[in-house]
N, C-alpha and C positions, 0 to 999 in steps of 0.2 A: 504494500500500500504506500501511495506517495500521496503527499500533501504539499500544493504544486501554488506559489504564486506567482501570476503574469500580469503584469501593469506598468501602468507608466508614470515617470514622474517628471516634475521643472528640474533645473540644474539642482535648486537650492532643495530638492525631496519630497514636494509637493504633489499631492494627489488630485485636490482640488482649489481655487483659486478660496480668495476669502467669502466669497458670494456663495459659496457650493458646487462655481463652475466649470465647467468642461472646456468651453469653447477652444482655450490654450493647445488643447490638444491637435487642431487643425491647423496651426501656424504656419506648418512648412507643407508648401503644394506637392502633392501624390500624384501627377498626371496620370503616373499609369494605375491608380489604385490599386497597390500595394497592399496586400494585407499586413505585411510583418511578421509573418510568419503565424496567423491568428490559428488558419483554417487546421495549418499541421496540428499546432497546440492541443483544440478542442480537439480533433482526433484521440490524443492519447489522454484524454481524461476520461471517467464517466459519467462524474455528477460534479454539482458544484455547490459550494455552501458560500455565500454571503449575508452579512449582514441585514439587518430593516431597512436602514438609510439607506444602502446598495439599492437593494428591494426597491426601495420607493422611488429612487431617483431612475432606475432604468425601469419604471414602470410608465416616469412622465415622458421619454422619449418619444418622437412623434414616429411611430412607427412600430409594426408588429412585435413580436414574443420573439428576442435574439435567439433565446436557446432551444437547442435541439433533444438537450439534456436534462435529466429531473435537476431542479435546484432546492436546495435546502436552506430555507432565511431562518437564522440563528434569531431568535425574537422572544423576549420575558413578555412583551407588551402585546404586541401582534397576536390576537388570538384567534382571526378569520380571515379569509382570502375571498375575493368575490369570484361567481361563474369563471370569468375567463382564465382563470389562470387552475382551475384545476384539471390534476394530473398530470401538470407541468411544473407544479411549487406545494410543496412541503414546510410547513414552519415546526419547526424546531426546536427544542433550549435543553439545559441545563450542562451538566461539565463537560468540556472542550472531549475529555477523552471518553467519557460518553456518548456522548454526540458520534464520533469517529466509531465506535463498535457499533450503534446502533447502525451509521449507516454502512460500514461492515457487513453487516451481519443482512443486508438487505443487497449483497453482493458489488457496490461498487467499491474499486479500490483504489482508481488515482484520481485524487478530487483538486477540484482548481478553488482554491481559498482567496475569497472576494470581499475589497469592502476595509477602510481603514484600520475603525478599532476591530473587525476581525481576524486581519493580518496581525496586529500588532499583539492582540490577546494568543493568537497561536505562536507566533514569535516567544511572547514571553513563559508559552508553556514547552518550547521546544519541540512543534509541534508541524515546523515546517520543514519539507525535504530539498524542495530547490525554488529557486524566486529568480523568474525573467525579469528583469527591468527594461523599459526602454523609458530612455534622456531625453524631455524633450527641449531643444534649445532654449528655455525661458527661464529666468527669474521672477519668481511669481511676488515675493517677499512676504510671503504669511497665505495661509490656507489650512488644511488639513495635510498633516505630514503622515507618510506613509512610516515613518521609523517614530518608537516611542523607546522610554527609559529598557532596558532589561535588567536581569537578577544577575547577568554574569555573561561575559562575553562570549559571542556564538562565531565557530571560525567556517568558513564556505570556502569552498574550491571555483575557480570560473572552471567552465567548460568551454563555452564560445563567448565572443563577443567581435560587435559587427557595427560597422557603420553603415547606417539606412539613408538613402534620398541625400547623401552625400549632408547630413544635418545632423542625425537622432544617433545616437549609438542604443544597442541593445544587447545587452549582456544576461549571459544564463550562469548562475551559480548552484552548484549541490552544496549541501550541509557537509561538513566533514562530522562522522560519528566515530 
């Protein structure tokens, strides 16, 4: 089983600007729309768990249901989902390593870990196997950071890393265990 984070941040580690938003992310022109490597990714996952806020913000997107895969929103509060989203989303809660057997045990095993404070809480439980980042040339200077305090320094290996659209770099690191 892997626990697999892909996202992107500003130079300074940012996920989202101070507003909650995204736009930043479209800075540098794709002519050829490029995925970045998205489509291989989702391949090698099965399910995905993110957060509420995750939840909620790609639910406002203007535009259908991305995933193809069951997602699991990590949620104390969230206790209903309407029509359209079921058998596509699952909510979820209680301990990080719970959470991972349960959905174990409902056979998926490499899952794409989405969503700020749920990166950051699996981070702080040791709970992540490898984290793609992609760079995106900006200085946002405050937002939601994707890195939070830890209990004790975690050491990663790169495996690749790449310059995208001659702009982005995007780098893939494993956990060293």
């Amino acid at each position: 089983m892997s626990n697999i984070v892909y996202i992107a941040t500003s130079i300074d580690g940012y996920i989202s600007d101070r507003n909650d938003g995204l736009d930043w992310l479209d800075i540098v022109p794709n002519p050829n729309e490029s995925d970045f490597g998205w489509a291989d990714f989702m391949n090698r996952i099965d399910a995905l768990i993110m957060g509420r806020k995750t939840f909620e913000k790609v639910c406002s997107f203007d535009c259908d249901w991305p995933y193809k895969k069951p997602v699991f929103v990590l949620s104390s509060s969230l206790k209903s989902l309407s029509k359209e989203y079921e058998n596509k989303v699952e909510i979820i809660e209680g301990p990080l390593t719970d959470v991972i057997q349960t959905i174990k045990n409902k056979g998926y095993k490499n899952l794409y870990i989405d969503g700020g404070v749920t990166i950051q809480n699996f981070l702080k439980e040791d709970l992540v196997d490898e984290i793609i980042i992609t760079v995106i040339p900006v200085l946002l200077g405050g937002g939601t950071p994707l890195f939070a305090d830890l209990p004790e320094q975690m050491e990663f290996e790169c495996i690749n890393s790449e310059v995208l659209l001659n702009a982005l770099i995007q780098t893939h690191y494993r956990r060293k265990r």
